[in-house]
C-alpha positions as CSV (number, residue, x, y, z in Angstrom):
1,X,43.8,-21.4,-137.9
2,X,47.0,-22.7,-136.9
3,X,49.7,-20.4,-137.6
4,X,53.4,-22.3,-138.7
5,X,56.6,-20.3,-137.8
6,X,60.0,-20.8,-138.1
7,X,62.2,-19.6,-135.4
8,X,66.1,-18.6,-136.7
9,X,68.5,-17.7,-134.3
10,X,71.2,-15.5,-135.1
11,X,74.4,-15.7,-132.9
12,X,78.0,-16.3,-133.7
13,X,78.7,-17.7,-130.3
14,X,75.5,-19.7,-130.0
15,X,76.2,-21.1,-133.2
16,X,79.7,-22.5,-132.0
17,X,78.6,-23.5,-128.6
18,X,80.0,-21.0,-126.9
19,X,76.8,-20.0,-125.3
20,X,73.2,-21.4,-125.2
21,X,70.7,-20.0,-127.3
22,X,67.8,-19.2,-124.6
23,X,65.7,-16.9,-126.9
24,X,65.2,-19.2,-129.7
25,X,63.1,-21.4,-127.0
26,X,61.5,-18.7,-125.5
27,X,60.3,-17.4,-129.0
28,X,59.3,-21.6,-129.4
29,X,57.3,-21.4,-125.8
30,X,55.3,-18.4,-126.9
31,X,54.5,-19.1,-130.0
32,X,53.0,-23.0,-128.7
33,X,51.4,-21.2,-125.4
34,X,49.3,-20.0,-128.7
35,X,48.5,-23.5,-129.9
36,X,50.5,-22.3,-133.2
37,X,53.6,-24.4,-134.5
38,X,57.1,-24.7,-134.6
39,X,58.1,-25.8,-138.4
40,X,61.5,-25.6,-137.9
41,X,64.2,-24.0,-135.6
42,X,67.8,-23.6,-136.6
43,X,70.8,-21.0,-134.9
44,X,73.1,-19.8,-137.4
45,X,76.2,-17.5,-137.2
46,X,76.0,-13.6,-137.9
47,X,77.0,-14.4,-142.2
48,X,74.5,-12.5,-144.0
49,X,75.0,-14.8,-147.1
50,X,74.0,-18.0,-145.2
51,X,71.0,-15.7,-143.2
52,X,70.0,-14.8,-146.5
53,X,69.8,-18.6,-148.3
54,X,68.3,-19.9,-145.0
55,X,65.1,-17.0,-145.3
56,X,64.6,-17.7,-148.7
57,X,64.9,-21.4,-148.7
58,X,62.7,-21.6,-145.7
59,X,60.4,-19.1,-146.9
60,X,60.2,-20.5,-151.0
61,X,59.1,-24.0,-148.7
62,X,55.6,-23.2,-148.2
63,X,55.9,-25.3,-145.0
64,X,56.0,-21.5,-142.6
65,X,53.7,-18.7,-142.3
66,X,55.8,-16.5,-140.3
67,X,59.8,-16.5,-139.8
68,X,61.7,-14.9,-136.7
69,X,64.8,-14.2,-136.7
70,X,66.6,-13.5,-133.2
71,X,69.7,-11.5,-132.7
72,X,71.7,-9.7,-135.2
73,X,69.4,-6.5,-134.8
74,X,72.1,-3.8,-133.5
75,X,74.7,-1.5,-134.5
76,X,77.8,-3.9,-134.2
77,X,79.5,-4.6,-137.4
78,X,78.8,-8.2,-137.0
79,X,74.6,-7.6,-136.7
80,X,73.4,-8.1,-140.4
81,X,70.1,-9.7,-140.1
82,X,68.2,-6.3,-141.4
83,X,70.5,-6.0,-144.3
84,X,69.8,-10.2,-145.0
85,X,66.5,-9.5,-144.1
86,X,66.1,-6.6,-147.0
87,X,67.8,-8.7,-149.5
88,X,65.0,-11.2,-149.5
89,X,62.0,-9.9,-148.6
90,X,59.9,-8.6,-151.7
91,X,57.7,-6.4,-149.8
92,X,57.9,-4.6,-146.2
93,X,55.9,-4.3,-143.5
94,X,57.3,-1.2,-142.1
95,X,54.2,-1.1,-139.1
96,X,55.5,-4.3,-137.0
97,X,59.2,-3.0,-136.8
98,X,57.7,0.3,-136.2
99,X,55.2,-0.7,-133.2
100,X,57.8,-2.7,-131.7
101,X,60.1,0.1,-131.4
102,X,57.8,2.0,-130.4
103,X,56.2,-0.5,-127.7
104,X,60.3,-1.2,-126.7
105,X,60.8,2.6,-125.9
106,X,58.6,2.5,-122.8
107,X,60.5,0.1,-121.7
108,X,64.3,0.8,-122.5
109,X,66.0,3.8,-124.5
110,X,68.4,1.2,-125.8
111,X,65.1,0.2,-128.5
112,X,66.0,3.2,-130.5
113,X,69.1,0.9,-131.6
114,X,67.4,-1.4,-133.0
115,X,67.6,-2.2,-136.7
116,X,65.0,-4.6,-137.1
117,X,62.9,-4.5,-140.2
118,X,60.1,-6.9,-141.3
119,X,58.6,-7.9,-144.7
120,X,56.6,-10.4,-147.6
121,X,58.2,-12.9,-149.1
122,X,55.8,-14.8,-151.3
123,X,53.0,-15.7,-149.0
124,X,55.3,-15.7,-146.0
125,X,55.9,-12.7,-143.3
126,X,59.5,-12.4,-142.0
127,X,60.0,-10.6,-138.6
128,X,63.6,-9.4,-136.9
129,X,63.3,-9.7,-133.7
130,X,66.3,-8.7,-130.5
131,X,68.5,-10.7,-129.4
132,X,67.9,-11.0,-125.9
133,X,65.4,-13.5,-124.4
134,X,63.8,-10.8,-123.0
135,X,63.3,-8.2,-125.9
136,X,62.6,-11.1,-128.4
137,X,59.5,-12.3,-125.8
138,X,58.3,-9.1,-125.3
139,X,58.6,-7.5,-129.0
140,X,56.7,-11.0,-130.2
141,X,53.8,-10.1,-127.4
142,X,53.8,-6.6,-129.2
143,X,52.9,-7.7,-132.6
144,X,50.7,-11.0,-131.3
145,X,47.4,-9.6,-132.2
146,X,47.7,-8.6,-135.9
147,X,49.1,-12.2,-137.3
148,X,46.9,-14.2,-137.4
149,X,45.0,-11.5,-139.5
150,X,48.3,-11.0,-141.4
151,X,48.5,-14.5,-141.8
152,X,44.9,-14.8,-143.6
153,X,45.3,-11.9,-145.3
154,X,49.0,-13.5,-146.9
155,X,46.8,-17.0,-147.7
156,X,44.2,-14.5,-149.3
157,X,41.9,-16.4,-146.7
158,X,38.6,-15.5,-147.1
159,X,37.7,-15.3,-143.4
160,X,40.3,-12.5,-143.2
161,X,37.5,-9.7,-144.0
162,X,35.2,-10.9,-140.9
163,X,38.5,-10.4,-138.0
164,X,39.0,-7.0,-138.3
């Protein structure tokens, strides 16, 4: 199964071309490294109204399995893509933000800073990821092995019950 994501990057000065938006393409390598696919990738500026209509509208599409959004995730007044995040999402999926934490600790005390949250919209999973090339890359490897099964599970795919 081929899974479809959407990669949003979240970045005032990316957004304005003040600085070039590396993690978006490494999310983009990762993700085809899987033989998955890119449905669309976008860079936006930290506006939770316009992170908000872009999730939903991309989401309500049908044409993505999983968003991530990249950046926005800390404690600066400007870093709203949880709060967006929450104000779309129907459901959560509290045990990806968790484990990624989590997995981040080991590497950096700095992950206890991070706000990201992940959730459900419809049959679509929506996943905050960091900001840096770095984090985003290595928080994505974290959660790697459970979506394609969340992906079935979301498409109430039948083969779902036989990879677990």
């Amino acid at each position: 199964m081929t899974i479809r994501f959407g990669i949003l990057t979240i970045s005032d000065r990316s957004s304005r071309g003040e600085r070039e938006d590396t993690s978006g393409p490494e999310l983009a390598r990762l993700i085809r490294a899987q033989n998955w696919s890119i449905a669309r990738q976008h860079i936006l500026p930290d506006e939770e109204s316009a992170i908000r209509a872009i999730l939903a509208e991309w989401a309500d599409s049908g044409e993505m399995d999983v968003i991530l959004t990249t950046g926005s995730t800390g404690f600066s007044g400007r870093d709203v893509a949880p709060e967006a995040t929450r104000a779309v999402i129907q459901r959560d999926a509290p045990g990806l933000a968790e484990t990624m934490r989590a997995e981040s600790l080991k590497k950096t005390p700095h992950a206890m800073l991070s706000r990201a949250v992940a959730g459900i919209r419809g049959r679509t999973l929506i996943i905050n990821l960091p900001g840096s090339p770095k984090g985003a890359v290595e928080n994505l490897q974290t959660i790697l092995p459970v979506l394609l099964h969340a992906v079935q599970l979301l498409k109430d795919d039948p083969s779902s019950e036989s990879s677990h």
